[in-house]
C-alpha positions as CSV (number, residue, x, y, z in Angstrom):
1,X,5.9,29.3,-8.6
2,X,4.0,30.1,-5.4
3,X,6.9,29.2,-2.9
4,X,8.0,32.0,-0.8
5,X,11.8,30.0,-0.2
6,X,12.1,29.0,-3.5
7,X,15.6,28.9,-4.3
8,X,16.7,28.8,-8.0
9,X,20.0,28.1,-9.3
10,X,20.5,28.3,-13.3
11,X,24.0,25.9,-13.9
12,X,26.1,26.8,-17.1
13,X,23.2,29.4,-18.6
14,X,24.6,29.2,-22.1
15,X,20.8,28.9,-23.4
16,X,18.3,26.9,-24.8
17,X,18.8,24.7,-27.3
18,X,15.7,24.3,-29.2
19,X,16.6,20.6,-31.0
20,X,14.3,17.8,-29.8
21,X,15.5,15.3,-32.6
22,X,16.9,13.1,-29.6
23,X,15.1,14.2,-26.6
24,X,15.5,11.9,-23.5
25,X,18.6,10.6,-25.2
26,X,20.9,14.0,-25.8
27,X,20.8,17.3,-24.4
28,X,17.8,19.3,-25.4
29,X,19.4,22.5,-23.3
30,X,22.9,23.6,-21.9
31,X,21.2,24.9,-18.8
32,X,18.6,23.6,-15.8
33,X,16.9,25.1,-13.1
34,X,17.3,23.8,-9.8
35,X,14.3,24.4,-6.7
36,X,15.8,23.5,-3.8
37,X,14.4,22.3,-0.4
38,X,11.0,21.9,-1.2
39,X,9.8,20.1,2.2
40,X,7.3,17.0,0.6
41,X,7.1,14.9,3.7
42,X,7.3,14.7,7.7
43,X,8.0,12.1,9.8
44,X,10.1,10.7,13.0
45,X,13.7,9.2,12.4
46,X,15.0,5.6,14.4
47,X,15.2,8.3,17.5
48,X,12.2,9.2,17.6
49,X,12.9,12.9,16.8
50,X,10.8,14.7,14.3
51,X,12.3,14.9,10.7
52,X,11.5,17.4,7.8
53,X,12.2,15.6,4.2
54,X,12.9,17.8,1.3
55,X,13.8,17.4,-2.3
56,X,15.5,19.3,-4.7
57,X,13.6,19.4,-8.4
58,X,15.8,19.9,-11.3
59,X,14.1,21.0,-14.4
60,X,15.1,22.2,-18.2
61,X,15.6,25.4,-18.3
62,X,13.4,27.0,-21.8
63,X,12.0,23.7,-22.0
64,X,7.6,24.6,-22.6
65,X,6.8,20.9,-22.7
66,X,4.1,19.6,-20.3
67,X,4.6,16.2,-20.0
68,X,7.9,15.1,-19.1
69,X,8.9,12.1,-17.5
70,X,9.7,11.9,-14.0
71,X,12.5,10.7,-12.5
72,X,12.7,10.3,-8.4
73,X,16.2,9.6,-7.2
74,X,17.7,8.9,-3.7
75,X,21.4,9.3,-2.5
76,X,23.7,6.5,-1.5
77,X,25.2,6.2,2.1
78,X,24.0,2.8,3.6
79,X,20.8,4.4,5.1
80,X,23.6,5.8,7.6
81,X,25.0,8.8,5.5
82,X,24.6,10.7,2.6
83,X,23.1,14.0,0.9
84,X,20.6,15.0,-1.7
85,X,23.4,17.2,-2.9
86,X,26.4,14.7,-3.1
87,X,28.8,15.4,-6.0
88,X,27.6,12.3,-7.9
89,X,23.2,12.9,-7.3
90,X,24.4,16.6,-8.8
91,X,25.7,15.1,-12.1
92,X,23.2,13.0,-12.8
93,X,20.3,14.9,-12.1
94,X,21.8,17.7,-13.8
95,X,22.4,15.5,-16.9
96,X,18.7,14.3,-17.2
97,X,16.8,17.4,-16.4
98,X,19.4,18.3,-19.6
99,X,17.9,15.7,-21.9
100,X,14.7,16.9,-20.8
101,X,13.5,15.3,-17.8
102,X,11.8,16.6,-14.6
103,X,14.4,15.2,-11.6
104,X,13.9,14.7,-8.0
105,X,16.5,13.9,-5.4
106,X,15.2,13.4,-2.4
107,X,16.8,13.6,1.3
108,X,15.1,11.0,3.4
109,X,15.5,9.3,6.9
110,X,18.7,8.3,7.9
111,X,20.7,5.9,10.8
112,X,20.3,2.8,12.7
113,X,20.2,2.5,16.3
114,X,22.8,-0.1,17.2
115,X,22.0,-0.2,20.9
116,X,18.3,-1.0,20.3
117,X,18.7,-4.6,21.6
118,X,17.3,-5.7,17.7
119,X,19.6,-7.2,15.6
120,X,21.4,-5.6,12.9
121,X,19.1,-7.3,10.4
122,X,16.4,-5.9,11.9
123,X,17.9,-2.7,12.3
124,X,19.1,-2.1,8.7
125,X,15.7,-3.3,7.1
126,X,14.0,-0.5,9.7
127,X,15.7,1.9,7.7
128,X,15.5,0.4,4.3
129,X,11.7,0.6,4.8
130,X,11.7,4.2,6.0
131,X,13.7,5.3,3.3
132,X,11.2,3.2,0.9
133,X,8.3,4.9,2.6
134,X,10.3,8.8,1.8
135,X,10.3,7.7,-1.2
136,X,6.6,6.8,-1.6
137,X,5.9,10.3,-0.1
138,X,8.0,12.0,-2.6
139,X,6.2,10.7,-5.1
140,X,3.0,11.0,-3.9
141,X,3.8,14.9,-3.4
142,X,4.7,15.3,-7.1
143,X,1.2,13.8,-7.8
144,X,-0.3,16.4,-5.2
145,X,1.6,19.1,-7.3
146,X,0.1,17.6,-10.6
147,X,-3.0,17.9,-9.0
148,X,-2.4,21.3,-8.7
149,X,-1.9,22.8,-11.9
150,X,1.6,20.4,-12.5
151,X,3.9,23.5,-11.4
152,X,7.0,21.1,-12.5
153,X,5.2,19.8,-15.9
154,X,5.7,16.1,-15.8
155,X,4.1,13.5,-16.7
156,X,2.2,11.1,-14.2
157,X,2.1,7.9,-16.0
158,X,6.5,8.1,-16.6
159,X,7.8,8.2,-13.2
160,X,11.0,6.0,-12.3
161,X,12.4,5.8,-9.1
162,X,16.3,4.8,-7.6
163,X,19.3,6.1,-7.0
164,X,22.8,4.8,-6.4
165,X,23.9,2.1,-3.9
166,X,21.3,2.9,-1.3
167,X,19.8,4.8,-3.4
168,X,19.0,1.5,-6.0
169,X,17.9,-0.4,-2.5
170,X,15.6,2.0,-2.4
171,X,14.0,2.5,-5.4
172,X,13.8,-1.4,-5.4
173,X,12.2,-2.0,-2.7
174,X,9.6,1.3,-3.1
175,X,8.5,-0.6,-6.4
176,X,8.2,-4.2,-5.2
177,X,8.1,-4.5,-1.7
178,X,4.2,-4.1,-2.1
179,X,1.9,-6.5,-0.4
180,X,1.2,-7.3,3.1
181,X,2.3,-11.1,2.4
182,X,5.7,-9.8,1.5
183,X,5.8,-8.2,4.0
184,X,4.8,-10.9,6.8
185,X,8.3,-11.9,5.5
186,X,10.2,-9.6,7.9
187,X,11.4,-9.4,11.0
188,X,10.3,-6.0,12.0
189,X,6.8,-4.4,12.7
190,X,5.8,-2.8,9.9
191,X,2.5,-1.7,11.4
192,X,4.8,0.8,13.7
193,X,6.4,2.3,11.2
194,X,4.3,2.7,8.9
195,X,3.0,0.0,6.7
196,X,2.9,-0.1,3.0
197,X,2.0,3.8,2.5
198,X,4.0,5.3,5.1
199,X,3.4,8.1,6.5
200,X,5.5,10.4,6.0
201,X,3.0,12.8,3.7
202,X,0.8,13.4,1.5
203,X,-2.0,10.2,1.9
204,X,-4.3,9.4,-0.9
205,X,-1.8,10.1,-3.8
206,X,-0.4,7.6,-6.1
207,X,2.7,6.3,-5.8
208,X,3.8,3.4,-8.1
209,X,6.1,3.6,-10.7
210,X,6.8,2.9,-14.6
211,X,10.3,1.5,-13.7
212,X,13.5,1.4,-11.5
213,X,17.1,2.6,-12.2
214,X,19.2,0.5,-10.0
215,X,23.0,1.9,-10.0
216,X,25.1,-0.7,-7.4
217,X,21.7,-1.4,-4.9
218,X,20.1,-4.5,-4.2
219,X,16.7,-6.4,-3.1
220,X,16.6,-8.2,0.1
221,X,14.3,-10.6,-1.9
222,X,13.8,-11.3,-5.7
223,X,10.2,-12.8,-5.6
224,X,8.8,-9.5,-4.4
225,X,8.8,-8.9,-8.5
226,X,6.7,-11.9,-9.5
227,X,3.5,-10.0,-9.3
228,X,4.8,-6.7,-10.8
229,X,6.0,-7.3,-14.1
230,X,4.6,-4.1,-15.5
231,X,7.6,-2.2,-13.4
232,X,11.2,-2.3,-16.0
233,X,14.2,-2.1,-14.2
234,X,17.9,-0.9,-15.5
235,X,20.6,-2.3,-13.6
236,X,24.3,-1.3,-12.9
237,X,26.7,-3.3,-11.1
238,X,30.2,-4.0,-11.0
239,X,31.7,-7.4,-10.2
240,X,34.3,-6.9,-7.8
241,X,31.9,-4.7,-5.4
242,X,33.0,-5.5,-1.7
243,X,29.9,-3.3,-0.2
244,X,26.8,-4.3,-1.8
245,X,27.1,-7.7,-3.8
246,X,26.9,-7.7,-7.5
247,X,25.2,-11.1,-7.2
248,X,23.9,-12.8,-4.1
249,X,25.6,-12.3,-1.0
250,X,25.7,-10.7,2.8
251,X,25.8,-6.9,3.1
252,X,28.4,-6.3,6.0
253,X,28.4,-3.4,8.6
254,X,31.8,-3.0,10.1
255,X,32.9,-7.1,9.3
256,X,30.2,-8.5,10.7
257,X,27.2,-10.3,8.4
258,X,23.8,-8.3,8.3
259,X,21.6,-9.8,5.6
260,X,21.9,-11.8,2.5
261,X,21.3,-9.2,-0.6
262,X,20.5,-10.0,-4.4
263,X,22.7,-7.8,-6.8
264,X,22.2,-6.3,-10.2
265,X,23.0,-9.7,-11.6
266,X,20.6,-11.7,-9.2
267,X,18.0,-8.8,-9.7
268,X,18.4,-9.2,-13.5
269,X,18.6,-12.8,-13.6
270,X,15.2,-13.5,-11.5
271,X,13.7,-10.9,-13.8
272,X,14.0,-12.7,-16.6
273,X,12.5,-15.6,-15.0
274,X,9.6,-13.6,-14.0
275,X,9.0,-11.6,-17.7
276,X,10.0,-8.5,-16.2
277,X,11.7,-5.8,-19.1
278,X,15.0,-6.3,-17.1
279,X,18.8,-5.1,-18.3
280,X,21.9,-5.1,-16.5
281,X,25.2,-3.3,-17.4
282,X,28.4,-5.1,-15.4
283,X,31.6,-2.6,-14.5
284,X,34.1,-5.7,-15.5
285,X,36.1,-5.9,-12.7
286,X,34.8,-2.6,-10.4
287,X,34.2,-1.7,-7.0
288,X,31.5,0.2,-5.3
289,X,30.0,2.3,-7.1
290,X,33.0,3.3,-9.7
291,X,31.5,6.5,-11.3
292,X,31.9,8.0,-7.6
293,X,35.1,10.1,-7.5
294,X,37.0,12.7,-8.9
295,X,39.7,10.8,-11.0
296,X,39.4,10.5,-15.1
297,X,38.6,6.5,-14.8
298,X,35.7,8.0,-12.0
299,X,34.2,10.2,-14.9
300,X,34.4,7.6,-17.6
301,X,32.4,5.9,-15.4
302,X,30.0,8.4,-14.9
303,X,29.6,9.3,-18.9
304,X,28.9,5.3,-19.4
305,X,26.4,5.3,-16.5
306,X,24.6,8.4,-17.4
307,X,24.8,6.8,-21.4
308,X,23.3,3.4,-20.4
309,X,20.4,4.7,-18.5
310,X,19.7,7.2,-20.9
311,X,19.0,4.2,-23.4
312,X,16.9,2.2,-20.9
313,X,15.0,5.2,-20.3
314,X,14.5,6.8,-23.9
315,X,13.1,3.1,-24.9
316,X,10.7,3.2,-22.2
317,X,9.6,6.6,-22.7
318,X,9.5,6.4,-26.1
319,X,9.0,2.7,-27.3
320,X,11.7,3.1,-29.8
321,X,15.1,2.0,-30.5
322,X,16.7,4.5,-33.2
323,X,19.3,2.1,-35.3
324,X,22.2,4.7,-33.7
325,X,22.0,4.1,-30.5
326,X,23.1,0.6,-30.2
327,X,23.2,-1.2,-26.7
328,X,26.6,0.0,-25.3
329,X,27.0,-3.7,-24.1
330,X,27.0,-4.8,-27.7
331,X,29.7,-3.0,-28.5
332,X,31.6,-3.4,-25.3
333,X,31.6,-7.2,-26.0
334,X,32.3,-6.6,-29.8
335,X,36.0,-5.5,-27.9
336,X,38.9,-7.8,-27.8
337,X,41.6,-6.9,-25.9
338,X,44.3,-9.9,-26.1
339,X,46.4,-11.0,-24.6
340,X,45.2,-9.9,-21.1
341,X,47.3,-10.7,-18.9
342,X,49.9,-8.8,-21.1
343,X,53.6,-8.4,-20.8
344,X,54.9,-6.3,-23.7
345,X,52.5,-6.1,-26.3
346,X,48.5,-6.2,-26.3
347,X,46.6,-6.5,-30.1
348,X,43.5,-4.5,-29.8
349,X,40.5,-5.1,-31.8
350,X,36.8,-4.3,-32.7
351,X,34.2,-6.0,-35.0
352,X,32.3,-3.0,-35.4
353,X,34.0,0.2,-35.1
354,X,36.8,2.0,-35.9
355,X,39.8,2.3,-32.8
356,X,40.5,6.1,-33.0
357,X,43.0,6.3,-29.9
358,X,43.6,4.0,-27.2
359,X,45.2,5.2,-23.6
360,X,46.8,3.2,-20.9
361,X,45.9,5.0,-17.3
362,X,46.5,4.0,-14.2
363,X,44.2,2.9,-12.1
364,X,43.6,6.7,-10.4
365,X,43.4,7.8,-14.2
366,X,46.7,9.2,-14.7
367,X,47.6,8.9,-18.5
368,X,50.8,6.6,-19.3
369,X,51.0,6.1,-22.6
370,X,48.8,6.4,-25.8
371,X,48.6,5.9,-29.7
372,X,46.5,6.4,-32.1
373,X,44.9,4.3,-35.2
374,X,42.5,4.6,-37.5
375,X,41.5,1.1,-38.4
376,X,39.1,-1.9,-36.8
377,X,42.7,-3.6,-35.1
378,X,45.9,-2.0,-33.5
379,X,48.5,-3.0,-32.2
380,X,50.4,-1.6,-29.1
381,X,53.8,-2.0,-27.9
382,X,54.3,-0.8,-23.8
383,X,56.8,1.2,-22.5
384,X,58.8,-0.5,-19.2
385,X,55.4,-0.7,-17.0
386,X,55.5,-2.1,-13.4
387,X,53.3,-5.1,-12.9
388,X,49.6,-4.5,-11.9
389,X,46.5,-3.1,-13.0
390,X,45.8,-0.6,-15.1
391,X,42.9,0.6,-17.4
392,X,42.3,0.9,-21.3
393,X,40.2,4.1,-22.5
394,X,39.6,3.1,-25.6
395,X,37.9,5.7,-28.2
396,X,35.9,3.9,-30.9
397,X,34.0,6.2,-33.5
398,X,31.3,6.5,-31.6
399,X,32.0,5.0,-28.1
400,X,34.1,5.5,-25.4
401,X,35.0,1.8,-23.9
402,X,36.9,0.8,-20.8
403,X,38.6,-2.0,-20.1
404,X,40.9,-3.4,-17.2
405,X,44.0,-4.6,-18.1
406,X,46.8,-6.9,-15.8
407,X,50.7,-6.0,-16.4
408,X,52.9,-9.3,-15.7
């Protein structure tokens, strides 16, 4: 690397794990490399001020291969907030470059200017657009690297883009909102800020991408996909979101309505109408982005998210399907949890696998009660319980499942 304020961080350097049996599915190394603030774009925020955007790259460490696929992911915050660096962005870019990706998370134009005399429609889909054009840049600068020599050794034609809550706007958006008739469609100069390309760096380089990883965002409209149905897109979404809707709804900024949004479900749904390779993954029952957080039900979260886009994406990169890594859906609906609401007893069963050990938490993840089994059915009995919710960890001999359960 030629970059004077290169900045590397090695995280748990317990070296490299030479096993590629599963790559882009399990950990190919116990360590990544991590070059932070590398400055890929330039450009004025809803101020007017001048803005440096920069991106942190996280890479295998040992890892020789060339041709890695390319993942370019953006924070959550509600274009008002947020960091490259946020708890959550850390864990999953850490847990990709793992499995043998090359992962970008990008910082990129923040806030709204309430006082503009625009409305807050307008307003919020000014910064959607900016952060859509970052985006574009950031990818286009990878492309410029590539051109280069490929300093990060990845591959050009696997490059997804998204993020988490406005992060998946994003990503959406950067891979549909496309075409200057789709644009005509908005209530905001485009021209001004920027048009299709942007310009926030790096002109003349490529920017579209192989597919989109969607994790609680949203798409102001679903027939911006009909004419890119080339582009896969992984959804996750949970159905009792109150920020962004999981299916078609208004986004609100402090109670008041901004703009009807289309969730993972809508997202999904149109998708299939349009012959798009489309999948969603529902949080039964969740809020806003539930893999956020520091509680135990917060990192079972996180492990099913990370799991379920590692599938999507070792499909894509790959074309194949090995017959152990079945659709974590599948086996979430093989579950039967009955009855639910529950009073003293709950029968617990699986047509597939084998219930190892099942835990009742509560809903901030502290453990109640537990038992253990080693059969395809058990049966619990509860301990005096207070009415309310509470959630089932339930280890399978392969899965980890979730489920939310109601106390009478």
């Amino acid at each position: 690397m030629n970059r004077i304020n290169l900045l590397v961080i090695v995280f748990t350097v317990l070296g490299f794990t030479p096993t590629f049996a599963q790559r882009y599915f399990t950990n190919i190394t116990d360590s990544v490399v991590v070059y932070q603030d590398i400055k890929y774009g330039f450009n004025t925020d809803y101020r007017g001020d001048s803005v440096s955007l920069f991106m942190d790259v996280y890479t295998p460490f040992g890892d020789t291969l060339s041709n890695r696929p390319l993942l370019v992911l953006a924070h959550g915050g509600s274009f008002l907030q947020g960091n490259k660096r946020s708890s959550d962005m850390q864990m999953i870019c850490t847990s990709f470059a793992k499995k043998g990706y090359v992962v970008a998370s990008i910082q990129y134009r923040l806030g709204v200017d309430i006082f503009s005399g625009k409305t807050l429609e307008q307003e919020f889909q000014q910064a959607v657009w900016r952060g859509a054009q970052d985006g574009r840049a950031a990818i286009r600068y990878m492309h410029k690297t590539y051109a280069n020599g490929n300093e990060f050794k990845f591959n050009p034609a696997q490059i997804y883009s998204g993020g988490v809550s406005a992060g998946g706007v994003l990503g959406l958006q950067l891979a549909f909102l496309d075409k200057p008739s789709e644009l005509s469609t908005l209530s905001l100069d485009t021209n001004v800020i920027g048009g299709i390309e942007g310009n926030s760096g790096n002109p003349g380089y490529p920017w579209k991408v192989k597919g989109v990883i969607n994790l609680c965002g949203a798409m102001g409209n679903v027939t911006w996909m009909s004419d890119n149905k080339d582009v896969s897109i992984c959804n996750m979404h949970g159905t009792a979101d109150a920020t962004v809707p999981y299916k078609t709804n208004y986004f609100k900024f402090f109670g008041t309505n901004v703009a009807l949004l289309n969730g993972g479900y809508s997202v999904d749904s149109a998708a299939k109408v349009y012959g798009i390779d489309s999948r969603l993954f529902t949080y039964e029952g969740a809020a806003h982005v539930p893999f956020v957080g520091s509680t135990e039900s917060n990192q079972l979260y996180m492990d099913t998210t990370i799991d379920y886009v590692a599938r999507y994406l070792y499909k894509n990169v790959t074309g194949n399907i090995p017959s152990n890594l079945a659709e974590p859906n599948n086996i979430q609906n093989a579950l039967l949890v009955y009855p639910n609401p529950a009073t003293n007893w709950l029968q617990i069963s699986h047509e597939t696998e084998t219930i190892n050990k099942v835990e009742l938490l509560s809903m901030n993840g502290q453990l109640l009660q537990q038992w253990v089994g080693s059969d395809k059915q058990l049966h619990v009995a509860f301990n005096q319980q207070a009415a309310g919710l509470y959630l089932l960890k339930i280890e399978t001999n392969t899965h980890t499942l979730l489920k939310k359960l109601k106390l009478d």
